[in-house]
N, C-alpha and C positions, 0 to 999 in steps of 0.2 A: 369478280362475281360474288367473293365473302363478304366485299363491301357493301355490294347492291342490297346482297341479299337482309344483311342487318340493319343497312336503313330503312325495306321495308318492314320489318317487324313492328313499328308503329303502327301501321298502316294495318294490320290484318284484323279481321272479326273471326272469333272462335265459334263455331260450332257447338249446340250447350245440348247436354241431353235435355230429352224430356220424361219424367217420372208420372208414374202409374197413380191414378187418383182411390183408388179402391173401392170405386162407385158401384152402389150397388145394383147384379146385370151386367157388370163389364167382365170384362176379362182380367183383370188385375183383383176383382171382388175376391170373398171368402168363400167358401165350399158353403151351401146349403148343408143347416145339421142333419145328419142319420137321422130318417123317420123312426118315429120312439115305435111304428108299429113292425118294426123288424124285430127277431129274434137276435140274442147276442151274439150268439156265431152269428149271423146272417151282417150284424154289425161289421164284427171281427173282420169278415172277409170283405164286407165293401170298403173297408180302411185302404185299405192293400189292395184292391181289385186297379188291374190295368185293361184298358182298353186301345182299338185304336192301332197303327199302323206304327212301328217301327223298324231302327235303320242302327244297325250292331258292326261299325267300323273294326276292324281286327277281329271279327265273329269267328275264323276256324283255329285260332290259338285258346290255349286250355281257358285262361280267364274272359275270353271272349264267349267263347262256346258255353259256359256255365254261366254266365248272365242272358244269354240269348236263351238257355233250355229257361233258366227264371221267368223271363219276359213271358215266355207262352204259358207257363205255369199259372203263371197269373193273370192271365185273360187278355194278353193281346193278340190280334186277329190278322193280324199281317205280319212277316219279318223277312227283310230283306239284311243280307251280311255281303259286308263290303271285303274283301279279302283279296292279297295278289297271290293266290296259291292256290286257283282253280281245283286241282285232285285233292288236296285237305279238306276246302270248304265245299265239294261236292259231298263228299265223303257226309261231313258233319251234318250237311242239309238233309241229305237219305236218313241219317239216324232220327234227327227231330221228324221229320217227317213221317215217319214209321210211329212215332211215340204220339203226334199230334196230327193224325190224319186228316182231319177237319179243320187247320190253318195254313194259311197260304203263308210259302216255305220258300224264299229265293235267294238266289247268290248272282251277284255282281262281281268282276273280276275288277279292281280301282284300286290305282296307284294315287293314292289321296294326296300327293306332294305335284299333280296334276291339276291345275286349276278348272281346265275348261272339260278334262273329263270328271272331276267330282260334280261340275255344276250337271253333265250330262246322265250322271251316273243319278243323281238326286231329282231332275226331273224324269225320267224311267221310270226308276220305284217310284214316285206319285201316279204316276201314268198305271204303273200295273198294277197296283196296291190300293191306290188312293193316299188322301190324305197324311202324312208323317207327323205324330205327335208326341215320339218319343225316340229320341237319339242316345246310342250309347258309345262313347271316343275312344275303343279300344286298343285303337293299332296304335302300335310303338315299337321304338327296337333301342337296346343298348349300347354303350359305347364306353370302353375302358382302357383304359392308356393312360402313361405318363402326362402331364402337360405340356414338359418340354419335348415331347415330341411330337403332341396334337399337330396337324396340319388343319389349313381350312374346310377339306375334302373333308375330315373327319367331322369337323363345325356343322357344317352343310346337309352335311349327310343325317344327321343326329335330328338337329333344328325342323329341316323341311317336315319332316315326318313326326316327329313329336308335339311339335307346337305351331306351326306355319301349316302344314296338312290338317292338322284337328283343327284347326281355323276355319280352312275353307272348307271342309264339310257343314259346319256348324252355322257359316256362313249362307250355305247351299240351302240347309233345311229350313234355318229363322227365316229367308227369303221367301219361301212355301207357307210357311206355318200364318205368315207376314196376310198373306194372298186370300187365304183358307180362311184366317179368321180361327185356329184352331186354339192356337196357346199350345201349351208342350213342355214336356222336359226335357234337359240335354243335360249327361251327366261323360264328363270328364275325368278318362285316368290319371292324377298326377300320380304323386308318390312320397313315401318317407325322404326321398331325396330331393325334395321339394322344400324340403325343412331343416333337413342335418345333414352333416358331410358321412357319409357310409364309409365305413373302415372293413375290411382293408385293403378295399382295391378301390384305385384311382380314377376317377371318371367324370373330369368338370365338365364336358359336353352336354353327359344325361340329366346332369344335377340341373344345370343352365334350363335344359329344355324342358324339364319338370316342373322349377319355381315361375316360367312362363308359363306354363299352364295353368299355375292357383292365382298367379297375376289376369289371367286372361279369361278367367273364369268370371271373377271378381267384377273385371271390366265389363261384359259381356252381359255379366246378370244389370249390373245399374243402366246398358241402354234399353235392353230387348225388355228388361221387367213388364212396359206397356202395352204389348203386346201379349202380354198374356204368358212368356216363355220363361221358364226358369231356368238357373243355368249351374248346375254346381261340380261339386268333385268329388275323388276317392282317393284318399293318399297309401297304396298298400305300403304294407310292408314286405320281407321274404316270402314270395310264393312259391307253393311247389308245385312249380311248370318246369317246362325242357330249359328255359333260361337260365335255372339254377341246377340242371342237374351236372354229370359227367365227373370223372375222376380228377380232372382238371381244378377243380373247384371243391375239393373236399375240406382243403383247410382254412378256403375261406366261410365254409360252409360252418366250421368248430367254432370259428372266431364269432359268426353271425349266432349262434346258437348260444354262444356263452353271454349273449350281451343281450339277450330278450328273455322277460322274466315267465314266460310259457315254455322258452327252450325247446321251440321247433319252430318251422314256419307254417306257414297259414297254407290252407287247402282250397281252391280256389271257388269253391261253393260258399265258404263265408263271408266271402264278398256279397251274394248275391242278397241277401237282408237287406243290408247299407242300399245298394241300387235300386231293389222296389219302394222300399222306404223313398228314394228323393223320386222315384217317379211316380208315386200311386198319392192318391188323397194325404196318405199319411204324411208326407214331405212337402204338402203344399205351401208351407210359408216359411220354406228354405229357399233360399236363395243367392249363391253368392258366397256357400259356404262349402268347407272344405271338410271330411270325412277321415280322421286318421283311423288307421287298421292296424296298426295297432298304435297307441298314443308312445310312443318313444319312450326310454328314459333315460338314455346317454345323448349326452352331445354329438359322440361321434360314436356311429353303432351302427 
């Protein structure tokens, strides 16, 4: 069969993307300038103004939930959060609900390492919502261990849900957006660990599932660009969510402290600048790029 198969490799024709012409009217064009007959606030804020239906993967985790309160801050008019933790992301729906009574507020229960229910879960929210033109790829979990004692479970486990699940969401939505005729952003959590090996706890799994995500980003912006969809990312760094807290983690917590030149970690609302920025007017002609939180300055940190 390894022989069959390398003698067809002659034989095959590749598949070639096709790039966006930036014609103007299309959906790859530039933004129309800000009418000179607005006032500068009134500028300011249609920079940044979001519209339009979005879809908050990992929505009821602290960094999820503070970019989904963003999104509506900023004037989108649907939001639907994908989450497999029913009682949290009820929980967090009734609060934005309560703060944004006049936007349609929903939660999906979606195991996104589920192919045929993220497709089922992404035609729904079209169905209740409408149109989807703004995806944000929150959900992710960690994984820390020796290497010599990784198993595949551990591999698998890590993978599906980090970079194979943010896939097929991402997949689910440009398929819609595809149909719609809408164009879109899709913005993607990698991480510092996408970049540098994190000291000092051990964790090739997340690092792996991470640099697949600024590789797949990457990818994903040079085919979908024609479509009108842009597709970029967020590299954080140390947040302070439930991921980092506990007694358990104090000293790794002195060591991350001592090797960041703020000497704390990040709160997870200053994320949310970075994410309207690549999704509002303002991030229009990003594409494809990657967002560190903070820009690193050890190799290993």
């Amino acid at each position: 069969m390894m022989t069959a198969d390398r003698a067809n490799l002659t034989a095959r024709v590749l598949p070639q993307m096709t790039l966006g012409t930036g014609a103007p009217g299309g959906l790859t064009s530039a933004p129309s300038p800000l009418s000179t007959s607005m006032t500068p606030s009134e500028r300011a804020h249609e920079r940044f103004r979001l519209g339009g239906n979005a879809i908050v993967t990992g929505g009821a985790g602290d960094l999820g939930f503070a970019v989904s309160k963003a999104l509506l801050e900023h004037g989108v008019q649907g939001l639907m959060i994908f989450d497999v933790d029913p009682a949290e992301a009820e929980a967090k729906v009734s609060v934005l609900e309560t703060e944004f009574p006049d936007v349609r507020i929903r939660f999906l229960k979606v195991d996104i390492t589920d192919e045929a229910a993220v497709d089922a879960a992404v035609a729904q929210t079209v169905s209740l919502l409408g149109p989807v033109t703004t995806l944000l790829n929150f959900a992710g979990m960690v994984c820390c261990g020796h290497a010599l004692d990784l198993m595949s479970k551990d591999w698998n486990r890590v993978l599906n849900v980090n970079t194979i699940g943010a896939f097929f969401v991402a997949r689910a939505v440009a398929r819609h957006m595809i149909v719609h005729k809408t164009g879109g952003s899709m913005v993607f959590v990698a991480s510092i660990s996408a970049h540098q090996v994190n000291f000092p706890q051990p964790q090739v799994p997340y690092n792996v599932s991470k640099a697949g995500v600024k590789a797949m980003v990457r990818s994903l912006a040079g085919e979908w660009a024609r479509y009108g969809i842009r597709v970029n990312s967020i590299s954080p760094g140390y947040m302070d969510t439930i991921l980092n807290e506990g007694d358990g983690l104090e000293e790794a917590r002195k060591i991350w402290l001592s090797r960041h030149p703020l000497g704390r970690m990040g709160q997870p609302d200053e994320l949310c600048g970075a994410v309207v920025m690549l999704a509002s007017r303002a991030g229009s002609y990003f594409n494809g790029s990657d967002r560190e939180l903070p820009l690193p300055c050890f190799v290993f940190i």
